[in-house]
Structure formats: structure tokens, C-alpha cells
Backbone as XML, in Angstrom:
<?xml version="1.0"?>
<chain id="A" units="angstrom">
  <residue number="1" name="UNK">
    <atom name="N" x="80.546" y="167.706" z="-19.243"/>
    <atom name="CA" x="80.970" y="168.377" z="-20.452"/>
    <atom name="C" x="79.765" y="168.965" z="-21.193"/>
  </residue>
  <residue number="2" name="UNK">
    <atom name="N" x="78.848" y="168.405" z="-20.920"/>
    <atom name="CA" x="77.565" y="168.387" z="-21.952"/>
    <atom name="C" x="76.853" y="170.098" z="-21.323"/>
  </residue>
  <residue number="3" name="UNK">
    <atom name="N" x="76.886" y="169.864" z="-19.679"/>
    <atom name="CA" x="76.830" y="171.508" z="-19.180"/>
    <atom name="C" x="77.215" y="172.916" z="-19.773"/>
  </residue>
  <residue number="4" name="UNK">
    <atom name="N" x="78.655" y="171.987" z="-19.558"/>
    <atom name="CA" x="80.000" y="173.406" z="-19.931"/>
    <atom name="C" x="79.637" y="173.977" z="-21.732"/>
  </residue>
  <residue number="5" name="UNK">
    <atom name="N" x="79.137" y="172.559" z="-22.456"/>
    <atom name="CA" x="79.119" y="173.658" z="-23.926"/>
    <atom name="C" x="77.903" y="174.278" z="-24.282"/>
  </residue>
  <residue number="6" name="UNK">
    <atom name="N" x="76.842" y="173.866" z="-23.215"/>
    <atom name="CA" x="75.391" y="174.550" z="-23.036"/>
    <atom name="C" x="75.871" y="176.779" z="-23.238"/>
  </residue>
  <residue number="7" name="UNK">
    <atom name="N" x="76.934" y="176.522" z="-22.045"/>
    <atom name="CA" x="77.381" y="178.510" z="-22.357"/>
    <atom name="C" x="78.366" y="178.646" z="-23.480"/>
  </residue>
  <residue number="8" name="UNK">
    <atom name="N" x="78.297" y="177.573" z="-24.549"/>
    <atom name="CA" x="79.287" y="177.925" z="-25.799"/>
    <atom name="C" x="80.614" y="177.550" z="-25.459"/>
  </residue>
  <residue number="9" name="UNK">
    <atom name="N" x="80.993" y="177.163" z="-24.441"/>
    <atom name="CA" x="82.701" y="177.053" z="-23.872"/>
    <atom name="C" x="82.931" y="175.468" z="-24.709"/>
  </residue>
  <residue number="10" name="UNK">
    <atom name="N" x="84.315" y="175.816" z="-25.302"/>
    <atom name="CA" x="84.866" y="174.522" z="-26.404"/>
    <atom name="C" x="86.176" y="174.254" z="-25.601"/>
  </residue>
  <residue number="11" name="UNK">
    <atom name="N" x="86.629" y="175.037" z="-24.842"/>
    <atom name="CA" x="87.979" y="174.572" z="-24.060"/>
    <atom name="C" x="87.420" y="174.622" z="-22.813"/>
  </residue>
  <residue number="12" name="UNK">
    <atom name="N" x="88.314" y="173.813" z="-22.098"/>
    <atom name="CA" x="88.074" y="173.815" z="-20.668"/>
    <atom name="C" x="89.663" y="173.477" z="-20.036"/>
  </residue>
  <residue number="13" name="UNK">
    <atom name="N" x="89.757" y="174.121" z="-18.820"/>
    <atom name="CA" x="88.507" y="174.454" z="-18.193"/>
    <atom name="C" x="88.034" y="175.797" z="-18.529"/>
  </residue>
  <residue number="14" name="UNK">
    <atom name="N" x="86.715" y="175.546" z="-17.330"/>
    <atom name="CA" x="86.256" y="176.756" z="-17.249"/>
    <atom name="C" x="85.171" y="177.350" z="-16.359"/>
  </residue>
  <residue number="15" name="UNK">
    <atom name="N" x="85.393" y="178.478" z="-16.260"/>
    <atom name="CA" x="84.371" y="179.013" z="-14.959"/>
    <atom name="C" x="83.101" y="179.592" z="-14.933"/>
  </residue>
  <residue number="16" name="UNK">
    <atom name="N" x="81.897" y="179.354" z="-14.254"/>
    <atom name="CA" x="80.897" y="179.955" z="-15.002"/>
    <atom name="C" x="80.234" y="180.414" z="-13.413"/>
  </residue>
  <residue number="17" name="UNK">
    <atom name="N" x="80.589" y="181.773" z="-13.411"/>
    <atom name="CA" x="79.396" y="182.703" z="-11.954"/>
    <atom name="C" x="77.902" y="183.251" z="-12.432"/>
  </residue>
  <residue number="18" name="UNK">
    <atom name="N" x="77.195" y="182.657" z="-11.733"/>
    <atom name="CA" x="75.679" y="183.698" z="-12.093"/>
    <atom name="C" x="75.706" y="183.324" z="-13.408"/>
  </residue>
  <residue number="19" name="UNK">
    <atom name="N" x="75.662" y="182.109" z="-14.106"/>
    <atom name="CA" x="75.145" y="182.556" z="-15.734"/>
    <atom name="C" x="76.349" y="183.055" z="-16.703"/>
  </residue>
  <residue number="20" name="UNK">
    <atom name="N" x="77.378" y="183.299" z="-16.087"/>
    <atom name="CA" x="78.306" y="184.365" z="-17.217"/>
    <atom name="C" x="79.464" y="183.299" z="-17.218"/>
  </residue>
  <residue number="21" name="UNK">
    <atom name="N" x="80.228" y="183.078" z="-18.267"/>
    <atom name="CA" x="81.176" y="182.852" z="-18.083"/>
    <atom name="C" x="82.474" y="183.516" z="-18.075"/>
  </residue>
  <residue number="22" name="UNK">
    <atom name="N" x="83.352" y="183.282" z="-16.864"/>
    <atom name="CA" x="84.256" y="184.506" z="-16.532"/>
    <atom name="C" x="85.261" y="183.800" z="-16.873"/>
  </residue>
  <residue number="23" name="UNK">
    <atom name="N" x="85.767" y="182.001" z="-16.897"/>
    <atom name="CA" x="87.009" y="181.986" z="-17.717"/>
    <atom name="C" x="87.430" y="180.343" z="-18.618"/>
  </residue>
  <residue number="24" name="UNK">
    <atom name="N" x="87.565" y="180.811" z="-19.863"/>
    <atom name="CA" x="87.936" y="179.358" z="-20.587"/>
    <atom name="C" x="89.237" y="179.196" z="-20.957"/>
  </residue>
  <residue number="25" name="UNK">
    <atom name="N" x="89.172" y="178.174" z="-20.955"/>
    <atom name="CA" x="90.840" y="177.676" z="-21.645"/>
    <atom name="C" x="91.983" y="177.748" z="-20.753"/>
  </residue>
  <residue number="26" name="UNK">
    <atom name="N" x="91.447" y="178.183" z="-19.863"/>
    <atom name="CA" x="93.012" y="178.300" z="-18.773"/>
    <atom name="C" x="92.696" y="178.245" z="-17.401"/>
  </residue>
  <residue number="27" name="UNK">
    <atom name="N" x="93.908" y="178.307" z="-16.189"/>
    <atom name="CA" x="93.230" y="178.016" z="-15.002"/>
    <atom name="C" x="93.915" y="179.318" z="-14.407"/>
  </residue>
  <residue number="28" name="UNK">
    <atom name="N" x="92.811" y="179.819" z="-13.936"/>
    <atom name="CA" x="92.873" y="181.220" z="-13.670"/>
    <atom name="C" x="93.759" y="181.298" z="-11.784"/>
  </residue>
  <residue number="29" name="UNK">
    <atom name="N" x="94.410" y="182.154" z="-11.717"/>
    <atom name="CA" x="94.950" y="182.312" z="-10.240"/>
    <atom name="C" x="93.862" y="182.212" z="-9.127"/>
  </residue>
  <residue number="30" name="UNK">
    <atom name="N" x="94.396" y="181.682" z="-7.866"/>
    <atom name="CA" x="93.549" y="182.032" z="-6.541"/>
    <atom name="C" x="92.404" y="183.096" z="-6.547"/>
  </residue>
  <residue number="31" name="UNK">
    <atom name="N" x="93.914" y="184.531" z="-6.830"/>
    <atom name="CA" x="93.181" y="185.867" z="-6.420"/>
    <atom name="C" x="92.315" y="185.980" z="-7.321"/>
  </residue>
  <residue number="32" name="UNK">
    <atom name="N" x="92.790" y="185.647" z="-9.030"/>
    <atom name="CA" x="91.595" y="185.886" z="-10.220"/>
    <atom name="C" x="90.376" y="185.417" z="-9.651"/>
  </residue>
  <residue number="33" name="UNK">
    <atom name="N" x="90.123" y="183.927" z="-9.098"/>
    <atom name="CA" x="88.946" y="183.331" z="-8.670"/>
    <atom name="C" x="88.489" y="184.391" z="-7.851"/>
  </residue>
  <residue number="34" name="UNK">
    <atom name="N" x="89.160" y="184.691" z="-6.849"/>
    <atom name="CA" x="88.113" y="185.244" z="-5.896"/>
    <atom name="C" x="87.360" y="186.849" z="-6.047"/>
  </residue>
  <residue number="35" name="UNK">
    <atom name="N" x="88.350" y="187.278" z="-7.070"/>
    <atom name="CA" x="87.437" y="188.681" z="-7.764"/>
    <atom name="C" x="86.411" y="188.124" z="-8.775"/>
  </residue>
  <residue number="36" name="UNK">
    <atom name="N" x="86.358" y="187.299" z="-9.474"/>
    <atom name="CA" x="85.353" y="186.932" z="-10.035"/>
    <atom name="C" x="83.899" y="186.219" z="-9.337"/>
  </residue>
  <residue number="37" name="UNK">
    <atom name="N" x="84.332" y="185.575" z="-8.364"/>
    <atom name="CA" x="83.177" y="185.344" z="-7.621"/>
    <atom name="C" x="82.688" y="186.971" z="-6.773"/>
  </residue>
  <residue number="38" name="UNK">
    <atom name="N" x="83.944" y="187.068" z="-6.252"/>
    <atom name="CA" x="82.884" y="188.398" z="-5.497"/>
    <atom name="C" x="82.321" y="189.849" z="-6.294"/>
  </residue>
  <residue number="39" name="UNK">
    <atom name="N" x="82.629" y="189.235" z="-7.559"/>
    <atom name="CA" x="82.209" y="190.468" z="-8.861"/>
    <atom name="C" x="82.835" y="191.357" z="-9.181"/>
  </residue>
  <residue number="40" name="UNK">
    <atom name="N" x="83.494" y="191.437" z="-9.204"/>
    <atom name="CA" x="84.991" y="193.092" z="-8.794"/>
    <atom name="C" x="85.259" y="192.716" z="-10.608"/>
  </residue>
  <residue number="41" name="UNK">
    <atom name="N" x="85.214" y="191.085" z="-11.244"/>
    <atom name="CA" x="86.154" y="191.644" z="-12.701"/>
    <atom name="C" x="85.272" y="190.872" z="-13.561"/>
  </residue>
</chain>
């Protein structure tokens, strides 16, 4: 937990690629995951 509020995130979950965080508070779909890892969103 102590990680996750290091990037400001107060809900979880949440996802963090490269430094950025791409999603809090909710659990994002399969496909969402996999455009966010491969950078597309």
C-alpha cells in the first residue's frame, strides 16, 4: 500500500506502467490491460 500512494493513488486498485499511472479505483477489462501495457491508451 505504502508503494501504491508513493504515485498519489488513494483507491485501489490500481495500475501503474513505466511510472504512469493508467488506472485507479476500478478493475479495468482484459483488453483495457493489454492496451495499456502495450501503450496504445
Amino acid at each position: 500500500m505504502a508503494d501504491i500512494t508513493k504515485f498519489g493513488v488513494m483507491m485501489t486498485p490500481a495500475l501503474v506502467v513505466d511510472g504512469q499511472v493508467k488506472v485507479a479505483g476500478k478493475v479495468p477489462s482484459l483488453e483495457e490491460i493489454k492496451r495499456l501495457i502495450a501503450g496504445e491508451a
